[in-house]
C-alpha positions in Angstrom: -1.5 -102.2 -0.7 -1.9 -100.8 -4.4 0.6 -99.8 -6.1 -0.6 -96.5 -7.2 -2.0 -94.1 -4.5 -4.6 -92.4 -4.5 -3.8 -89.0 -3.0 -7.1 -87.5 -1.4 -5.3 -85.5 0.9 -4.4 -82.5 -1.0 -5.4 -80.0 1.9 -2.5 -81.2 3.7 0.0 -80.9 1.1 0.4 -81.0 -2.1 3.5 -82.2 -4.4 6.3 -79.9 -6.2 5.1 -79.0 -9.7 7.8 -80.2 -11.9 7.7 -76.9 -13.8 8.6 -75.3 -10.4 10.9 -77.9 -9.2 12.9 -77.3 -12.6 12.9 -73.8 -12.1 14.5 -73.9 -8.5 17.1 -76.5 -9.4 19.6 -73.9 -10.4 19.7 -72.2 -7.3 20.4 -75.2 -5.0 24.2 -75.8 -6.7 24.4 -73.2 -9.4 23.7 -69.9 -8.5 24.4 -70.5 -4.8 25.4 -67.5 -3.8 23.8 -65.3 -0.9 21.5 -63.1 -2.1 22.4 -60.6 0.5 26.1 -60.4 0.0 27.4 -57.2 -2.7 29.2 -59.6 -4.8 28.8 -59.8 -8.9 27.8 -63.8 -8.0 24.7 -63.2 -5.9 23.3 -60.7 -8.2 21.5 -63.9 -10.0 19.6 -64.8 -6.6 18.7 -61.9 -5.5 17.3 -60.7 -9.4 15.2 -64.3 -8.5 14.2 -63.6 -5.2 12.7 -60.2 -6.7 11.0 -61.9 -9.8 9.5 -64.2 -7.3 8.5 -61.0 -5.3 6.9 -59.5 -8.1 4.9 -63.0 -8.8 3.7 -62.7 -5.8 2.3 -59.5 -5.6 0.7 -59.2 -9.2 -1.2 -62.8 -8.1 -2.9 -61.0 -5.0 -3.0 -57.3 -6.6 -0.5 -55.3 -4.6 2.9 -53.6 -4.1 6.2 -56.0 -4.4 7.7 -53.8 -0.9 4.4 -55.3 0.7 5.6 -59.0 0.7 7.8 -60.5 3.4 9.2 -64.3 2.7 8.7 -66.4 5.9 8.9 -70.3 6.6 5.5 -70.6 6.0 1.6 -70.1 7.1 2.5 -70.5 10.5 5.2 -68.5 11.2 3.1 -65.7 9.1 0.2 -66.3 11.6 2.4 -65.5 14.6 4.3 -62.6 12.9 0.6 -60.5 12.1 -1.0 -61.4 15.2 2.1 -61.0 17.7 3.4 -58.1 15.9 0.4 -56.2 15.5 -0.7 -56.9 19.1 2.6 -55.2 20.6 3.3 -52.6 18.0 -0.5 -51.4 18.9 -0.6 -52.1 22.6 -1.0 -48.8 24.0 -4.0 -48.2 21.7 -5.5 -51.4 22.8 -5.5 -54.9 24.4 -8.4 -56.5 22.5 -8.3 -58.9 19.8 -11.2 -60.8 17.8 -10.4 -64.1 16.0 -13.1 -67.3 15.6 -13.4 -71.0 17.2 -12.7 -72.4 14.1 -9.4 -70.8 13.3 -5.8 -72.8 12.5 -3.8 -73.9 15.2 -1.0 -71.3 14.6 -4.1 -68.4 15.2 -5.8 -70.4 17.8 -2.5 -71.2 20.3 -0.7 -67.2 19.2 -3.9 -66.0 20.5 -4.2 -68.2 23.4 -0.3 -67.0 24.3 -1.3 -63.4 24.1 -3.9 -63.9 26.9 -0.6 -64.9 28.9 0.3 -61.7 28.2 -2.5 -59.3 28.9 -4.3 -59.2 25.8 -8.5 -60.2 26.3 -9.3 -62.2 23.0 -13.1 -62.9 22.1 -13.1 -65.7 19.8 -16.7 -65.5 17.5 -18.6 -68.4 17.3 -19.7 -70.3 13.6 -23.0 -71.5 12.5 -23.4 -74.4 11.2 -22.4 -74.1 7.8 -18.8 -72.8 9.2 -19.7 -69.3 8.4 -18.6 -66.8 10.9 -21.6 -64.7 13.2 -21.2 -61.6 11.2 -23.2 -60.2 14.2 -21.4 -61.5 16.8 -18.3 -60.2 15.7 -19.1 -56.9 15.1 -21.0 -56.3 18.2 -17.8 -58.1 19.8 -15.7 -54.3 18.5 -14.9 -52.2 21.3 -12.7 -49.2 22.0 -9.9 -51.3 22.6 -10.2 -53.6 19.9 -6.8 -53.7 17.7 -7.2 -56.6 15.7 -8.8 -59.4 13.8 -7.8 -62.3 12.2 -10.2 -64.2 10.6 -9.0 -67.3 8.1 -10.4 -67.2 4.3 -10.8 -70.5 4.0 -11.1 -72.6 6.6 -8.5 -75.9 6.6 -11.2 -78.7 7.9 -14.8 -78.0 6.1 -13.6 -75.5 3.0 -15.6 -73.4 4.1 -14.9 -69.8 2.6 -15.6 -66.6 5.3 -17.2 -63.3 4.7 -13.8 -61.3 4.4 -14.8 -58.9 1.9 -18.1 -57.6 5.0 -15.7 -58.3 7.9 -12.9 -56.0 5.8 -15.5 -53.1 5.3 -15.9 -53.3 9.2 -12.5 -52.7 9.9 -11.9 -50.2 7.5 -15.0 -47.8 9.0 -13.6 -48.9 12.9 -9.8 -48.5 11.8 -8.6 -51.8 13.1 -5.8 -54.2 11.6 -7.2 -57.0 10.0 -5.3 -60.5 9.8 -6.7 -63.3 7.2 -5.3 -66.5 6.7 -5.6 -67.6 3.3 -3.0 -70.5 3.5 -6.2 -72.9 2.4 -7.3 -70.6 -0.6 -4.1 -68.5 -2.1 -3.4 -71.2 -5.6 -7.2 -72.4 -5.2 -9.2 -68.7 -5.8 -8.9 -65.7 -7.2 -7.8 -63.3 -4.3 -7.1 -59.9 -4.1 -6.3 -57.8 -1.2 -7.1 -54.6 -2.5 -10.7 -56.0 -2.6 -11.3 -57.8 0.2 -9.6 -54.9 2.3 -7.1 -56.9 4.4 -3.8 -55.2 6.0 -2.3 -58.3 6.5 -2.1 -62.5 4.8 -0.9 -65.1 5.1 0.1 -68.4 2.4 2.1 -70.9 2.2 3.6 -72.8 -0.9 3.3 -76.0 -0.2 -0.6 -75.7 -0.1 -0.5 -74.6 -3.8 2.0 -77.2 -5.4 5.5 -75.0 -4.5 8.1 -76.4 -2.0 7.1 -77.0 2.1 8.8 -74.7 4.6 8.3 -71.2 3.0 5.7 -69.1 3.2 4.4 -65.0 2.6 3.4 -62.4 4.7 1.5 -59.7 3.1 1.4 -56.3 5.3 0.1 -53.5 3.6 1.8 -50.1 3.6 1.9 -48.2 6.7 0.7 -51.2 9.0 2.7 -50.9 12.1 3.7 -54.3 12.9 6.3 -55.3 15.1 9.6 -57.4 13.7 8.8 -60.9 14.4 12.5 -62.0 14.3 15.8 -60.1 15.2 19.3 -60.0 13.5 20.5 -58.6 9.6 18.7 -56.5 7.3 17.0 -59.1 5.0 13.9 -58.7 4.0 14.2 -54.9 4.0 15.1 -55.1 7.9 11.4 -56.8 8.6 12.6 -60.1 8.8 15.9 -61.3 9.9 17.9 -64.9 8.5 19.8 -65.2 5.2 16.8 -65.7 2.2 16.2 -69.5 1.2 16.7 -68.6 -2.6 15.4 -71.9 -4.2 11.9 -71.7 -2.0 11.6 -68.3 -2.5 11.7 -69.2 -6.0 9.5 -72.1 -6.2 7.3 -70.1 -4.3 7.0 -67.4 -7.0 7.0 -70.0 -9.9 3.6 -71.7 -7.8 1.4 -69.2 -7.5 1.9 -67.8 -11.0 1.1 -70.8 -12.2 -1.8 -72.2 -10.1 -3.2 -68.6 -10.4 -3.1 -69.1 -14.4 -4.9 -72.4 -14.1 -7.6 -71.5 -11.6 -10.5 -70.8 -13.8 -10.2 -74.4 -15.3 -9.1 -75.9 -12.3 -11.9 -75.0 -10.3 -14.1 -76.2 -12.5 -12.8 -79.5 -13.0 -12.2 -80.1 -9.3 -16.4 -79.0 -8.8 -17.3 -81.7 -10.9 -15.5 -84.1 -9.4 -16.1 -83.0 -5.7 -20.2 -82.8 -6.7 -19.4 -86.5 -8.3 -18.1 -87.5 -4.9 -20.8 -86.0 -3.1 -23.6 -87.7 -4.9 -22.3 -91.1 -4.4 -21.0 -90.8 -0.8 -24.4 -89.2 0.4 -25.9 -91.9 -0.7 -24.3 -94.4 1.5 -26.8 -94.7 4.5 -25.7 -92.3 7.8 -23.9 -90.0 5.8 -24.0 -86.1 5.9 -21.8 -83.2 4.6 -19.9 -80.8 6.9 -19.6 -77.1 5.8 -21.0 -74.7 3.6 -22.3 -76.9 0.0 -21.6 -73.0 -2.0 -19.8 -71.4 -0.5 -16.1 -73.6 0.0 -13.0 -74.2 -1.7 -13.4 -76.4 -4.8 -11.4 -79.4 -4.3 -13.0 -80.0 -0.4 -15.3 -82.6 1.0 -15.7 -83.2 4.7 -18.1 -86.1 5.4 -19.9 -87.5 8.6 -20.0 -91.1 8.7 -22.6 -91.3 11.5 -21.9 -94.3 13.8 -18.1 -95.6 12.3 -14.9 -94.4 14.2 -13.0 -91.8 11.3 -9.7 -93.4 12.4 -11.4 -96.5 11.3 -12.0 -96.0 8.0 -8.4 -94.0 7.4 -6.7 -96.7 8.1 -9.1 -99.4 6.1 -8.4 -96.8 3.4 -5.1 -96.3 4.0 -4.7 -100.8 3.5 -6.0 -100.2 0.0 -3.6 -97.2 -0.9 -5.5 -94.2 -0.2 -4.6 -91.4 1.5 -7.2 -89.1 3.2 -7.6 -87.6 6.6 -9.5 -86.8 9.7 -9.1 -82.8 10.7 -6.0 -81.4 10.1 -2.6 -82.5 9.2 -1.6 -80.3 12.3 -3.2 -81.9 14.8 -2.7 -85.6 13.5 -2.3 -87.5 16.7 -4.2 -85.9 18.5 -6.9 -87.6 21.1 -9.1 -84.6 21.0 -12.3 -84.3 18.2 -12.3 -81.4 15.7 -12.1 -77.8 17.2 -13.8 -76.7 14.1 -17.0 -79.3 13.9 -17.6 -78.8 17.3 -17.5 -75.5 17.1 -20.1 -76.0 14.1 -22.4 -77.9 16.5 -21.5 -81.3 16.5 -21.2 -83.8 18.8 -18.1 -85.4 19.8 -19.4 -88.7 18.3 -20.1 -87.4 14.7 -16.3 -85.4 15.2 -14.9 -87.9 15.7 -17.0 -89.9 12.6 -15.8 -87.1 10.3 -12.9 -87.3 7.1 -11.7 -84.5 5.0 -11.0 -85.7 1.3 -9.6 -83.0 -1.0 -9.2 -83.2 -4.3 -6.2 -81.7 -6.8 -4.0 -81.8 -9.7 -3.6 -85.3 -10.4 -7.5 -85.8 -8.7 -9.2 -88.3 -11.8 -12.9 -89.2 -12.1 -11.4 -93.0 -12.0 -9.8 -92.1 -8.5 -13.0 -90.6 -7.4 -14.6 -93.4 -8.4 -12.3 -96.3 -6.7 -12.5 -94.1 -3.4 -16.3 -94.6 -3.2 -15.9 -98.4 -4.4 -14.0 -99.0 -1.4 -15.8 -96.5 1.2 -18.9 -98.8 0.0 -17.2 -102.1 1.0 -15.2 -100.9 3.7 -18.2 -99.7 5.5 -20.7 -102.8 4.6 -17.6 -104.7 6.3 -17.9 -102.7 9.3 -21.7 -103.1 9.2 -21.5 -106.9 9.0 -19.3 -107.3 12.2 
């Protein structure tokens, strides 16, 4: 194996940012105190937990009492959909969501049916893009939500939020996105895409794994998620992880700053990567080519086993994946390419590489050196 990696599997994690590891340190042995006691020592946490608060809300343009720290995109997944679904229940039983959505929507969704709820869930076209038609002419009178992702976690491809917000806005129904791909990667703001509810989580955008956001916007009625103290102005229950919540705040300030540059950069080297993959023979892109997150390429290598080529890759010390990181393991193809019209075959014949900070044209251009000899092996068997 190399010794240096090549990480190409930023859209399954991505690695503390020094500047926000050093700015959590303190609060791990420092300022330990807990935030939620009335003592002069946990003044300093909780004065952190709001500065990360406010960070938060000035990067996606709303009010600091609108965000709610969970443990992350999953747990803010279950919390909008499950909470909105029994705080509106006597208004409705109907909700709207897509094939192509994250695990955490996909099986909270499929739970509620256990429970009396009738979900439709909206087919894509082939690009990844949401049926604008379907979906609307999915509404009904009972319809009480619908949670549709930003940016989905497979192909990059970004959805139409900013339409499918109008539509709830005129039809008064609670609209879920999860932007746990996008939030660190775009510009997003939920005044203007009109969602009531979002969902992040920081280690997506370079700030510590197992915390998370929640946006719900004023007035939402949303059922607690969890039960016990007052944290989290008595919306979410369990003492605050301080040093998260801080790392968290620290993140997306600064990928926010950066994102301007950063997508730039990360499109030149994506299109790079493009250009010379898609012209190895049997090769195809999955997803929209416009309208996706900067740093992602999903290929089809028609004819070669996926698996095959991670772990050929994986010999020479580079790190990619086939779907997502959340259903590693698992014997099934890709929810979201069948969904997009593929066939198991070319599923299971697809990798996700996605680029990010430390992403180099030199790494960009080793990856395709050894995709090249890796595959003329596997041709030459």
């Amino acid at each position: 194996m190399n010794n240096k990696i090549i990480y190409m599997d930023y859209g399954a994690t991505t690695p503390v940012d020094k500047d926000v590891f050093k700015e959590m340190e303190p609060y791990f042995c420092s300022f330990y105190g807990n935030p939620s006691s009335v003592s002069a020592f946990s003044l300093e946490p909780k004065m952190a937990i709001d500065k990360a608060r406010s960070r938060v809300a000035k990067a996606i343009n709303c009010k600091r009492e609108e965000i709610f720290f969970t443990s992350g995109g999953t747990e803010s997944d279950n919390w909008a959909i499950k909470g909105t679904a029994f705080a509106k229940r006597k208004s409705g039983n109907h909700i709207i969501t897509s094939e192509i959505e994250h695990p955490a929507v996909l099986n909270t969704c499929r739970y509620l049916e256990t429970q009396g709820f009738d979900v439709t869930y909206v087919p894509v076209k082939k690009n990844g893009m949401v049926d604008l038609d379907y979906l609307e002419k999915s509404i009904n009178s009972k319809t009480i939500l619908i949670s549709i992702m930003l940016a989905n976690n497979e192909v990059g491809t970004l959805e139409p939020i900013e339409e499918i917000g109008k539509i709830c806005t005129e039809k008064n129904i609670a609209f879920h996105t999860d932007a746990v791909q996008a939030i660190g990667h775009i510009n997003v703001d939920v005044q203007k895409l009109k969602v009531d509810m979002l969902s992040m989580s920081a280690h997506k955008f370079y700030g510590p794994k197992g915390i998370g956001v929640l946006y719900i916007k004023k007035g939402m009625k949303v059922d607690n998620y969890f039960h016990g103290g007052e944290q989290e102005r008595a919306r979410r229950a369990g003492t605050e992880n301080t040093p998260a919540i801080v790392g968290l705040g620290k993140a997306i300030e600064k990928s926010n700053s950066s994102i301007s540059t950063e997508t730039v950069r990360l499109k030149s080297l994506r299109d790079k990567f493009l250009k010379e993959v898609l012209e190895i023979h049997g090769t195809s892109i999955n997803g929209d080519l416009v309208n996706r997150i900067p740093g992602n390429s999903n290929i089809c290598f028609h004819g070669i086993e996926a698996e095959t080529l991670l772990m050929a890759l994986d010999l020479r010390g580079i790190c990619a994946s086939v779907g997502s990181a959340c259903s590693a393991g698992s014997l099934e193809p890709s929810h979201v390419l069948i969904a997009m019209g593929l066939s198991e075959e070319n599923s299971r014949s697809s990798m996700r590489f996605s680029f990010g900070s430390s992403t180099s044209e030199q790494e960009v251009e080793n990856t395709v050196k050894a995709l090249k000899e890796i595959i003329r092996n596997i041709q030459n068997v």
